[in-house]
MDAnalysis code that builds the backbone (N, CA, C; Angstrom):
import MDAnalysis as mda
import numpy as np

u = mda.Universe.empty(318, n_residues=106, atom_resindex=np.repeat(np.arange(106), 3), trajectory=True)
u.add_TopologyAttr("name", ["N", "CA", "C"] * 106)
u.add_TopologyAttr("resid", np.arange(1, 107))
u.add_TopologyAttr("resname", ["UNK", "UNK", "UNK", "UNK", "UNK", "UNK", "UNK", "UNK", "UNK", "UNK", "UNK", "UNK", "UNK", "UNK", "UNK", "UNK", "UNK", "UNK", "UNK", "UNK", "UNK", "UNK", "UNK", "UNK", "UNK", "UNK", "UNK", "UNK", "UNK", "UNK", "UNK", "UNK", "UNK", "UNK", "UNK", "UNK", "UNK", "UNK", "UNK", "UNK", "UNK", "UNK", "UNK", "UNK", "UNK", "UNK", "UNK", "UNK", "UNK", "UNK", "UNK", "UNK", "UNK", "UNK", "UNK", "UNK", "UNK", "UNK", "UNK", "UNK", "UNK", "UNK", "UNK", "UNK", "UNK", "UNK", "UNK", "UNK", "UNK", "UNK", "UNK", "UNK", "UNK", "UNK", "UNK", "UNK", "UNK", "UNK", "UNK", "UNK", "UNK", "UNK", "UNK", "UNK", "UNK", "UNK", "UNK", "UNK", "UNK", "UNK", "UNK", "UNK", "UNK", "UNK", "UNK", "UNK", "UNK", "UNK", "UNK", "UNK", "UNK", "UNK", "UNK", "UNK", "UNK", "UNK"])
u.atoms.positions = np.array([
    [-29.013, -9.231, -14.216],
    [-29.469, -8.763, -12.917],
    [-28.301, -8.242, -12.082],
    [-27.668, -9.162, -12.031],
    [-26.417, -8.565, -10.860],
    [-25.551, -7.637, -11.495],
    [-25.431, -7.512, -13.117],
    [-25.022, -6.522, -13.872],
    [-25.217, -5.143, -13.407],
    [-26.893, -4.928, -13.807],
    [-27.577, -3.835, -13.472],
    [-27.640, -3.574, -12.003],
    [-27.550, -4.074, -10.992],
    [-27.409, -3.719, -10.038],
    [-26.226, -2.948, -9.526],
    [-24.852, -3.375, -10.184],
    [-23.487, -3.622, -9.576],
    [-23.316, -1.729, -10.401],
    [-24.187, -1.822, -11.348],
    [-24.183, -0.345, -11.972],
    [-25.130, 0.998, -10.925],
    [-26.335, 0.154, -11.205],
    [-26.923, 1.258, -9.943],
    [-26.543, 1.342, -8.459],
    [-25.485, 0.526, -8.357],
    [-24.790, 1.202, -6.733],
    [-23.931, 1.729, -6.657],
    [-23.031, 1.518, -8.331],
    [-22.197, 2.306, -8.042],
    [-22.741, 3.993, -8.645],
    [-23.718, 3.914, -9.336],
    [-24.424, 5.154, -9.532],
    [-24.539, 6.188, -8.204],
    [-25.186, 5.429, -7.513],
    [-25.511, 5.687, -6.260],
    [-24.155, 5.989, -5.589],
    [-23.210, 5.161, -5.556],
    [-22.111, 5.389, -4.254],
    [-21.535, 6.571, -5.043],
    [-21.383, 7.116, -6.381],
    [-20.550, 7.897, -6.528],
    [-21.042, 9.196, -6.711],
    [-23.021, 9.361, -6.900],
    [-23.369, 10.030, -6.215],
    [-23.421, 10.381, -5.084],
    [-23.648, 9.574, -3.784],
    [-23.923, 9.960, -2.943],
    [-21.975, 10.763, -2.221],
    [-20.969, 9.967, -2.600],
    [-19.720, 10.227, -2.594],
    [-20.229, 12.105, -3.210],
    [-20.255, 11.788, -4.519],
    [-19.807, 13.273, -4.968],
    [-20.378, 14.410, -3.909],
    [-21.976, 14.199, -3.347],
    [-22.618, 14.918, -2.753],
    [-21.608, 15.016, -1.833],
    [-21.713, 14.096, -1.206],
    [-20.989, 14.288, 0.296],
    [-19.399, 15.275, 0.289],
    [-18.792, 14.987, -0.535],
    [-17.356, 15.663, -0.856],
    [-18.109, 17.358, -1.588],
    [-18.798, 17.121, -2.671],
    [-19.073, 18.503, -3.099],
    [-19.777, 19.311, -1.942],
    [-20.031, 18.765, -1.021],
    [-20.665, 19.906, 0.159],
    [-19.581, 20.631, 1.456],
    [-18.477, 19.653, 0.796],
    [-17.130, 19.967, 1.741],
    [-16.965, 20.296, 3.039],
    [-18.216, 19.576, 4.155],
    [-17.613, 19.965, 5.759],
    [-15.974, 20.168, 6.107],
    [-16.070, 20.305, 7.079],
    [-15.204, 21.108, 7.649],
    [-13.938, 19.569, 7.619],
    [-14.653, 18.798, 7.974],
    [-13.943, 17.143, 7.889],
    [-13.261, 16.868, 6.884],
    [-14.343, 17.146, 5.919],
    [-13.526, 16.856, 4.727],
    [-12.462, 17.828, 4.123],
    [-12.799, 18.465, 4.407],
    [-11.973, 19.303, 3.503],
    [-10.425, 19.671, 4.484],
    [-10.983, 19.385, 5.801],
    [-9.689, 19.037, 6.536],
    [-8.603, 17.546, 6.333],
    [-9.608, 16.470, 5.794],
    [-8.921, 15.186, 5.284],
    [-8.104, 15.565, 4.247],
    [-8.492, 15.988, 3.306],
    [-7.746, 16.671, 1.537],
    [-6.663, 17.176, 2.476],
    [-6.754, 18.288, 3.002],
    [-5.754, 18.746, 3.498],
    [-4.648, 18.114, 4.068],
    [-5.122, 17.247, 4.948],
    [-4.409, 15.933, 5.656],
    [-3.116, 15.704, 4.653],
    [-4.010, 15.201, 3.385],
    [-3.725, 14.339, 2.469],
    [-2.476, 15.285, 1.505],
    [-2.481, 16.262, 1.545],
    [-2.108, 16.991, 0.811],
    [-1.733, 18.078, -0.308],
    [-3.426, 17.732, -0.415],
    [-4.697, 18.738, -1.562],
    [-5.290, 19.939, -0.534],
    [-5.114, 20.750, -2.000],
    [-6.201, 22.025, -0.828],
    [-7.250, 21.912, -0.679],
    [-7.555, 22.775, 0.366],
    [-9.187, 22.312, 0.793],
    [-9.761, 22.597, -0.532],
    [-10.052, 23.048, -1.304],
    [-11.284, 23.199, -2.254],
    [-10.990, 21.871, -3.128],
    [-9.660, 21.020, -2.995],
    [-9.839, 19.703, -3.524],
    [-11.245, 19.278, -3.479],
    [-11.619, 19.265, -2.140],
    [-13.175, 18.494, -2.122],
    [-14.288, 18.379, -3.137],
    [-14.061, 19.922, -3.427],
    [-15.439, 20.067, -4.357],
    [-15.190, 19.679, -5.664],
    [-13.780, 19.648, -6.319],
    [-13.680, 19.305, -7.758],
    [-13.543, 17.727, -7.532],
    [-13.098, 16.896, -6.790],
    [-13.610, 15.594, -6.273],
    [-15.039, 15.080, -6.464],
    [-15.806, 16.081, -5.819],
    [-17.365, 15.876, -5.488],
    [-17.936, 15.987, -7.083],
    [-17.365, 17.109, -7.841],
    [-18.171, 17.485, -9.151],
    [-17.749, 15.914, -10.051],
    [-16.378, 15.745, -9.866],
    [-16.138, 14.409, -10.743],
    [-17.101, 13.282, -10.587],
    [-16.924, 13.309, -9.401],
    [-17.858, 11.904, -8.857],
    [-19.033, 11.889, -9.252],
    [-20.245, 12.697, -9.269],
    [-21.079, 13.213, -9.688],
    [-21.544, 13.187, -10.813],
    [-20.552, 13.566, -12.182],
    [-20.152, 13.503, -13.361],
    [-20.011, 12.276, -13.741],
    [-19.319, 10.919, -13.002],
    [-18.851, 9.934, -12.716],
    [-20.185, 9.341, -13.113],
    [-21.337, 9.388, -12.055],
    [-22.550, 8.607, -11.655],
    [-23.591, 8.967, -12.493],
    [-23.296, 10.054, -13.523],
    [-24.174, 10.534, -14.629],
    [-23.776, 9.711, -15.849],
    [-22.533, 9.818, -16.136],
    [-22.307, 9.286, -17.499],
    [-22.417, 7.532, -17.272],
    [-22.251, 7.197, -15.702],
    [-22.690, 5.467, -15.721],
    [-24.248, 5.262, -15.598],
    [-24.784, 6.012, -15.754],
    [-26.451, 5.998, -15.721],
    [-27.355, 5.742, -17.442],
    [-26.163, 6.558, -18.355],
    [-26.755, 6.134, -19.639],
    [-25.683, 5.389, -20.517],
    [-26.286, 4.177, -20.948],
    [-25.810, 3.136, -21.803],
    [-24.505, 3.486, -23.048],
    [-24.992, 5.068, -23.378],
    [-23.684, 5.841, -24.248],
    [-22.735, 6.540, -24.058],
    [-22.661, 6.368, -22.357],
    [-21.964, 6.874, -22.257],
    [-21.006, 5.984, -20.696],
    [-21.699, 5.006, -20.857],
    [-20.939, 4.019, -19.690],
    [-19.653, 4.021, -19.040],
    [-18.776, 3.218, -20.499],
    [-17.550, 3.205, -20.165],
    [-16.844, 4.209, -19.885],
    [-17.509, 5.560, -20.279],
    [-16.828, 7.044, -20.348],
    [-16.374, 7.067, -18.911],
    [-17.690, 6.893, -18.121],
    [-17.976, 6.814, -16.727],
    [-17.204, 6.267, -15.775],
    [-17.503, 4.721, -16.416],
    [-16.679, 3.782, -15.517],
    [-15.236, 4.221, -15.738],
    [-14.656, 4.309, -16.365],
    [-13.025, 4.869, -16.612],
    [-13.392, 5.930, -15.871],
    [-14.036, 7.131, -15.654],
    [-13.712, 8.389, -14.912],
    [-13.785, 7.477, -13.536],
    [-14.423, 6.783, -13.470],
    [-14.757, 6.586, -11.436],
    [-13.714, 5.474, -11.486],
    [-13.028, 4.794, -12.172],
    [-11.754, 4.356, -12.165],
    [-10.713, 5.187, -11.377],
    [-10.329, 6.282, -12.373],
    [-9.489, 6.805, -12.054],
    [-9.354, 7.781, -10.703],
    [-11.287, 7.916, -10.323],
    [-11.081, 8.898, -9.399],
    [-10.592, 7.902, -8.351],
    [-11.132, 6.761, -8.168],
    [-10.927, 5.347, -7.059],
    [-9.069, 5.183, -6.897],
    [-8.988, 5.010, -8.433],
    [-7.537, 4.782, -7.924],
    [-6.674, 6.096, -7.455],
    [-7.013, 6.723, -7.536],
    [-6.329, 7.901, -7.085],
    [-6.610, 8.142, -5.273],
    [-7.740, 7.781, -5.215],
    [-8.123, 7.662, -3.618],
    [-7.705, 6.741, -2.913],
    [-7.059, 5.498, -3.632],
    [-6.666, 4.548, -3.086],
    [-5.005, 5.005, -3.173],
    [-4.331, 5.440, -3.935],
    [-3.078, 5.895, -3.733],
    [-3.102, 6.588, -2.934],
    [-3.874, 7.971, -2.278],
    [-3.588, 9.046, -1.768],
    [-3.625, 8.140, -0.159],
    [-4.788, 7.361, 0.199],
    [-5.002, 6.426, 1.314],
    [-3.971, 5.869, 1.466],
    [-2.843, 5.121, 0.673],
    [-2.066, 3.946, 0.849],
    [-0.611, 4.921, 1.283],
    [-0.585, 6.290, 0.738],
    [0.583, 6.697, 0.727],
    [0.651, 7.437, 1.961],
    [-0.648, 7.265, 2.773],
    [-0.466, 8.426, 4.134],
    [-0.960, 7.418, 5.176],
    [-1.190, 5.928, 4.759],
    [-1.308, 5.152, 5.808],
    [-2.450, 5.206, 6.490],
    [-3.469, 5.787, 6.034],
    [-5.042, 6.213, 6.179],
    [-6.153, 5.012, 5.663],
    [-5.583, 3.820, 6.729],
    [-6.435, 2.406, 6.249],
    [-7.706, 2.785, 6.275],
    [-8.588, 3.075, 7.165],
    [-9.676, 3.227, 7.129],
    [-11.028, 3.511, 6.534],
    [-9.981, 4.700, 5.017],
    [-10.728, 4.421, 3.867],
    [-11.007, 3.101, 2.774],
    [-10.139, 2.360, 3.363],
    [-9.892, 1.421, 2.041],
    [-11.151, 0.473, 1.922],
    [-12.071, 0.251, 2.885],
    [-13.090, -0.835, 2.783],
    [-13.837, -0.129, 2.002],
    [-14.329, 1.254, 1.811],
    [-15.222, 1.528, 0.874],
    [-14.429, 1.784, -0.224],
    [-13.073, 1.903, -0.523],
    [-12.854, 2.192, -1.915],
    [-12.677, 0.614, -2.738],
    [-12.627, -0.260, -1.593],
    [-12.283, -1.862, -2.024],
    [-14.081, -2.679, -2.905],
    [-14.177, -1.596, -1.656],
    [-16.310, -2.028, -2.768],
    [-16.335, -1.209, -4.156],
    [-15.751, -0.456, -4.144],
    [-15.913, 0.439, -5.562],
    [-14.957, -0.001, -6.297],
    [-13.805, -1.029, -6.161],
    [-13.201, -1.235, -6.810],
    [-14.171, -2.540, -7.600],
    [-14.362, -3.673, -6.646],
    [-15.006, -4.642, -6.977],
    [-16.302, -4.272, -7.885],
    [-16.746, -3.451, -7.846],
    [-18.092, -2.970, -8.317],
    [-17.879, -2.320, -9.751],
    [-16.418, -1.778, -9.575],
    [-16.300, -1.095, -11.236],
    [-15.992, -2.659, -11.737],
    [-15.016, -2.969, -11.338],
    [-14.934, -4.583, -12.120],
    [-15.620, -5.278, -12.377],
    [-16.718, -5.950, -11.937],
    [-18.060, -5.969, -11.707],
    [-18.183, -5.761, -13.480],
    [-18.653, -4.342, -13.344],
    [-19.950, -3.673, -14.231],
    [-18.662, -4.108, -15.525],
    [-17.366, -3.353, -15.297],
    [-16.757, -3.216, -16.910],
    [-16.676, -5.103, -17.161],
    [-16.120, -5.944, -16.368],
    [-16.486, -7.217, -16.955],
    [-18.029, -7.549, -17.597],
    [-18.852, -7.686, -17.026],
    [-19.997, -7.781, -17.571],
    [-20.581, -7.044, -18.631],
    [-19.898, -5.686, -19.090],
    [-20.454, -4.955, -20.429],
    [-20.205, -5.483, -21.740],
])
């Protein structure tokens, strides 16, 4: 139970993530920038994530998944830590717990 759950939210968060980044407001794509990525960072962000929440949706392709939304997390958590941009960290701290989560329990 808490398996399958800890999978369909992060389905969900890295959909709803990819959406939100692949539609690239003006915010975001001004944050990337912030950060040090060009604005069209956003959208190849958004497509990963996306990609991310597809391959953790079917059983053959899980871990593929969870390792991609690994790496996109830790990379968001470096880019956050290195520009002093706390504010992201509570939602990348749930996606951390949540990939751990799912890859322990597989």
């Amino acid at each position: 139970m808490v398996h399958a759950l800890s999978l369909w939210l992060l389905v969900a968060g890295f959909f709803g993530a990819g959406l939100f980044n692949a539609i690239g407001t003006s915010a975001t794509q001004s944050d990337f920038a912030r950060w040090g990525y060009p604005r069209w960072w956003s959208f190849l962000t958004g497509g990963l994530e996306i990609v991310s929440a597809v391959l953790i949706t079917f059983p053959a392709s899980r871990m593929i998944g969870l390792a991609l939304g690994a790496a996109i997390i830790s990379a968001a958590v470096s880019t956050v830590l290195r520009h002093c941009d706390l504010s992201h960290l509570v939602p990348l701290g749930v996606f951390v717990a949540l990939i751990a989560l799912a890859e322990t329990l597989s």
